[in-house]
N, C-alpha and C positions, 0 to 999 in steps of 0.2 A: 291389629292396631291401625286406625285410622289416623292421618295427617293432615292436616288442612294446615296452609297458610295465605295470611293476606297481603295485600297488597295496596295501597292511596300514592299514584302516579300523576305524577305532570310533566309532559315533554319532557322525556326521557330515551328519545329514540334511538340513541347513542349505543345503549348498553343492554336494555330491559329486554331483549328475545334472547342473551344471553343469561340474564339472569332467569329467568323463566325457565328456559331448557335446562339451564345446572339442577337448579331445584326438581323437576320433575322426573330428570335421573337421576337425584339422590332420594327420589323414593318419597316425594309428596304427592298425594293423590287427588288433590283439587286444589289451583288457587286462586280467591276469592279477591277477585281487584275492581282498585272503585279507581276510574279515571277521573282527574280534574282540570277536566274543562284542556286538556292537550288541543295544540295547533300544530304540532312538528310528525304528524304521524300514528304517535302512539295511541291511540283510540285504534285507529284502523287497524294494525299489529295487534290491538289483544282483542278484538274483534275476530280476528284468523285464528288464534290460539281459543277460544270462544267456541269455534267450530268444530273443534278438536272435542270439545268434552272435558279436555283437562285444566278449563279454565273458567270461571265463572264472571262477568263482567256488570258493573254497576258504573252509574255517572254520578257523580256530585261536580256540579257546576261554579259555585263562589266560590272566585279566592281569596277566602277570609280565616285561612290556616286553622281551619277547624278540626286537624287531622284527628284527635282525641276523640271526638264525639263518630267521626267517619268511621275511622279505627276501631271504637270500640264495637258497633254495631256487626260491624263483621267479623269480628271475634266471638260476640254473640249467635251470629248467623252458623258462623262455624259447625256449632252443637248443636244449637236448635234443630235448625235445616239439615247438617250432614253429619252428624253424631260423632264428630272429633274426638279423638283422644288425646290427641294434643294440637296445642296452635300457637304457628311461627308467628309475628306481625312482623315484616323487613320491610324496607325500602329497594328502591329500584338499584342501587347504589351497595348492595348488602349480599352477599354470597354464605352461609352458614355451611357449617360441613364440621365435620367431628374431628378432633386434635390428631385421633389417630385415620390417617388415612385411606387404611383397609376396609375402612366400613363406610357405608352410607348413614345420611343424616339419619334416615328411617330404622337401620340396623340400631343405632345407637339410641336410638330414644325408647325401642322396644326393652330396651335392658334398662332405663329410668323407669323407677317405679311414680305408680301418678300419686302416691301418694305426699312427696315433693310437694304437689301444687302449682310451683312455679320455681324457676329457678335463673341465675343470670351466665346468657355467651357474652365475653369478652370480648369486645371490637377492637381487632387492629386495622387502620390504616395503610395501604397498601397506595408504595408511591416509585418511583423516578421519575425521567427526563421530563421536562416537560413538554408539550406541542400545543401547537395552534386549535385542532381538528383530531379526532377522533377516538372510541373508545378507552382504547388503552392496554388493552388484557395481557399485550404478550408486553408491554413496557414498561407497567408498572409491576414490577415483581420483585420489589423489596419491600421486606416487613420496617415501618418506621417503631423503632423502639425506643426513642429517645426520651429523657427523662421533662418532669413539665417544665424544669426551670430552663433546661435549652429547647425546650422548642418555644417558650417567648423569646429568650437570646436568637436563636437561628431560626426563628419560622414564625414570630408574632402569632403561636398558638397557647389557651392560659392552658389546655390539658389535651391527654388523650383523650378519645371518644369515651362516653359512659357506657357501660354492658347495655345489652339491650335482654328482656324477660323472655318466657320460651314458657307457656304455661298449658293446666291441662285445658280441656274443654269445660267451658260452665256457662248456663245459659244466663247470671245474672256478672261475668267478668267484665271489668271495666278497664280501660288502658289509658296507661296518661301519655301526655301531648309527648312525642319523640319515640315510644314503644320502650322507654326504659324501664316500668314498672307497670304492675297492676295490680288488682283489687284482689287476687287471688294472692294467702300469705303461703312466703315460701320456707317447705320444712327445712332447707339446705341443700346443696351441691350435688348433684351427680358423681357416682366414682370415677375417681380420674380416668379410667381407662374407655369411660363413655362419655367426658367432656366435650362442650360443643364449642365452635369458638365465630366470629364471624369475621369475615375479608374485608374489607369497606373501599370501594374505588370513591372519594369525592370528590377530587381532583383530575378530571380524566382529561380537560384539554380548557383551554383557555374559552371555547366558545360555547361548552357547556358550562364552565364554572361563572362565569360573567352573564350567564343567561339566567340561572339557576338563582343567585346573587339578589339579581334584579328581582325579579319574579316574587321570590321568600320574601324580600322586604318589604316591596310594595305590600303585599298581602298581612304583613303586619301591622304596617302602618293603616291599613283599610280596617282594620278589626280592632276597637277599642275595647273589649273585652279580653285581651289576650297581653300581659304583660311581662316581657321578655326579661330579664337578669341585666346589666349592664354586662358581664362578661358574657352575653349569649352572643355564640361565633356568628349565628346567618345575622345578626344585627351590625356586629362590628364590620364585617365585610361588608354591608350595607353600604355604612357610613362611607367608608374604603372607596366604595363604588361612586357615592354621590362626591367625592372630594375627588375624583380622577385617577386618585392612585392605587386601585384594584388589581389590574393587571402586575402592579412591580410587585406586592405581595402574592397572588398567585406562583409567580416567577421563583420568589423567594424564599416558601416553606416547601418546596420542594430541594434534593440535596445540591449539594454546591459544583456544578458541574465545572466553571471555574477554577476553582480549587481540587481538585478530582484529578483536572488534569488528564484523564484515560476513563476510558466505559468502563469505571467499577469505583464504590463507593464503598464508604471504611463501616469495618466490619461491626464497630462496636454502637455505632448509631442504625446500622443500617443491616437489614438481615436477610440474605435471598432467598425467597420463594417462590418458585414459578409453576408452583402446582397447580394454581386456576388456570395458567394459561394451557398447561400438556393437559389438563383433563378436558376441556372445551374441544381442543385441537383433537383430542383423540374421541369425543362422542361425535365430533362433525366427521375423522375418517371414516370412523367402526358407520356411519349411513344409520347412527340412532336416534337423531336431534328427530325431534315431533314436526317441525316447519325446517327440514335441512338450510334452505336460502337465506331465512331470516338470521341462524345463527352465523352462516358463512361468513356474510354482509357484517355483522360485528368484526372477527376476526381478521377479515382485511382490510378494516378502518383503524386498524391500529394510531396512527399518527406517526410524525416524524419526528426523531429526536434531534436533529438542527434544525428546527425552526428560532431556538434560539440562543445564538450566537454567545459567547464566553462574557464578549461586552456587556453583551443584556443583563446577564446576574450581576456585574457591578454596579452597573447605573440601578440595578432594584436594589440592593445592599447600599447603598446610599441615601437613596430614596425612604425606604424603611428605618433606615437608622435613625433618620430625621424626624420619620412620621410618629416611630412606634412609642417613644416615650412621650409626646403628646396623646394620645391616642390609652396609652398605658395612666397617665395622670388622670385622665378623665373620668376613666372608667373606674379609677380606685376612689377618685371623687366623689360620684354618682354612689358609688358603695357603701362608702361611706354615710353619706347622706341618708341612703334607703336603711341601712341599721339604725343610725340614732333618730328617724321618725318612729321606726319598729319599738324601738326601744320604750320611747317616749306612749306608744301605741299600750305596749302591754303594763309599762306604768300605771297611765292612766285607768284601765282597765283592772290592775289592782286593786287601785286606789276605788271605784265604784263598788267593787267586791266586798270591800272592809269597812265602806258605808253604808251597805248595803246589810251586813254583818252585824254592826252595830246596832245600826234600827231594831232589827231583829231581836239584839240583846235589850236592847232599852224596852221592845213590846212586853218583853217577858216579865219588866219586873211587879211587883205585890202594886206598888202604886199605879203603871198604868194597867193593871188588869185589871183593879178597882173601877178605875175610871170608866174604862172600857163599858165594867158592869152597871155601873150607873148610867152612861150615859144609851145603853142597851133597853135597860128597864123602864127610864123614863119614856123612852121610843114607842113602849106599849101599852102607856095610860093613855085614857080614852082623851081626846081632845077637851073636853069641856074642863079636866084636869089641870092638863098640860098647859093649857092659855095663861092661866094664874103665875102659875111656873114659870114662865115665859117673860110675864109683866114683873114678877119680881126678880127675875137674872136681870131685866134692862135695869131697873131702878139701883141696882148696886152699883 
């Protein structure tokens, strides 16, 4: 069984040689990444992995958040070119591994029959303290499980992340914009016992989320082709961003360290696991990582968890209180809105359907078929006829 997965990266240098090593020690055998247009590194880092063999590297240069059309080419490319059997698309930001431990990504998917098609891993967020600077891997190692209606109360978030698709190889697959679905239909689920699930860091420190922020927006705003949800997160965070108050949110959907009071977070929101950090830590002992330095360099950029202060989270819990129900109006506003044009949309398009219907019924009846006939018949007397004809319709 062959694995391929992809890859559409931009400055991402924080994390992506850790992501890249987890995956190729859980057992994928090429992946297929398209850099976009990076300034922080990451070109030159998979450039290195590139050398290796175990990584295959493309540019696409506008940021005009055309990840879909990128995405799906190299899902494409997958089969075509390297005869997949099945194909991951992740982000830089994305860690996939199988519910039960024991196995590799690879183990588990050999036991998925492809007859499946496609099927969806469930994205949990993976969160604590937060810092200024770096990866994250050994700090964030709580699962966020909290329900949607408190993570808009406690984290101005509308949901958890969508699954993201995990499909076989096909050389006409299509992937849409985020990697949650594709063109390939899916029979149903994997047996629980070979469930796959995915880790998600998106939060890893304030100077990649603020950079990341910027970046996605702009590029939205540059692409008028691309029309985002009023609840789409990289847009509200935009907005977040262009108003100043990004940072206090950043700050503030992570847990309440304030309130915590002590380095541990309650149980029923918050769930520990720090399996991606020992298994990282333990392929950089065992001397198995593909670029050992690259991975190191992640794991001692952890960041620090006093960068901010107990104050901080009040003045952001403030700040957000104030903001989030503006921000929350709007966005129900805007929703609204975009329904009752929709509505009014398929309305109208009824309405041409059953005029269109109509006609149809009115062609059919005895009298204009008549008509029809005559005026058919007359069509193919010879002119010298028809002139006559002509002069006596005017004179009536």
């Amino acid at each position: 069984m062959k694995l391929v997965m992809t890859l559409m990266v931009r400055d991402e240098i924080d994390i992506v040689a850790a992501m890249i090593e987890h995956h190729l020690a859980q057992g994928v055998d090429l992946i297929i990444a398209t850099d976009n247009a990076s300034v922080d590194g990451t070109r030159e880092l998979l450039a290195s992995y590139a050398d290796t063999g175990r990584l295959e590297l493309h540019d696409y240069l506008e940021h005009d958040k055309r990840q879909f059309a990128v995405v799906t080419g190299m899902a494409q490319r997958a089969y075509t070119v390297h005869g997949a059997d099945w194909v991951i698309n992740a982000d830089a930001d994305e860690f996939f591994v199988p519910v039960d431990r024991k196995l590799t990504l690879k183990a588990a998917l050999e036991q998925i029959p492809t007859s499946l098609g496609s099927f969806f891993a469930p994205v949990v967020n993976m969160t604590g303290y937060p810092a200024k600077d770096g990866a994250g891997i050994g700090r964030l190692r709580w699962r966020d499980v909290r329900d949607d209606e408190t993570l808009m109360l406690a984290a101005g978030l509308h949901a958890q992340p969508t699954p993201n698709a995990i499909h076989i190889g096909h050389a006409e697959v299509a992937v849409v914009q985020g990697n949650h679905s594709t063109s390939i239909r899916s029979a149903g689920q994997p047996d629980a016992a070979y469930a796959i699930e995915v880790l998600h860091l998106p939060w890893r420190s304030w100077t990649q989320f603020s950079t990341k922020v910027e970046v996605s927006g702009l590029a939205y705003e540059g692409n008028p082709d691309l029309n985002p949800s009023p609840r789409h997160h990289g847009m509200r965070d935009y907005r977040f961003h262009k108003a100043g108050v990004l940072e206090h949110f950043y700050l503030y959907r992570h847990p309440n360290v304030a309130g915590a009071g002590k380095r541990g977070l309650p149980v029923t929101e918050f769930v520990e696991d720090g399996w991606l950090a020992d298994e990282l830590r333990a392929l950089d002992e065992a001397g198995q990582a593909v670029l050992p330095a690259e991975l190191a360099k992640v794991l001692a950029s952890d960041g620090s968890e006093t960068d901010y202060p107990k104050t901080a989270w009040t003045k952001a819990a403030e700040v957000v209180a104030f903001v989030l129900p503006l921000e929350t109006e709007r966005t129900e506003s805007l929703q609204t809105a975009i329904d009752e044009r929709n509505l009014a949309r398929r309305r109208l398009q009824k309405a041409r359907w059953r005029i269109a219907e109509l006609k149809a019924q009115l062609a059919a009846t005895p009298k204009a078929r008549l008509k029809r006939a005559v005026k058919s018949g007359l069509a193919k007397l010879p002119e010298p006829v028809k002139k006559p004809l002509r002069a006596l319709k005017g004179s009536r």
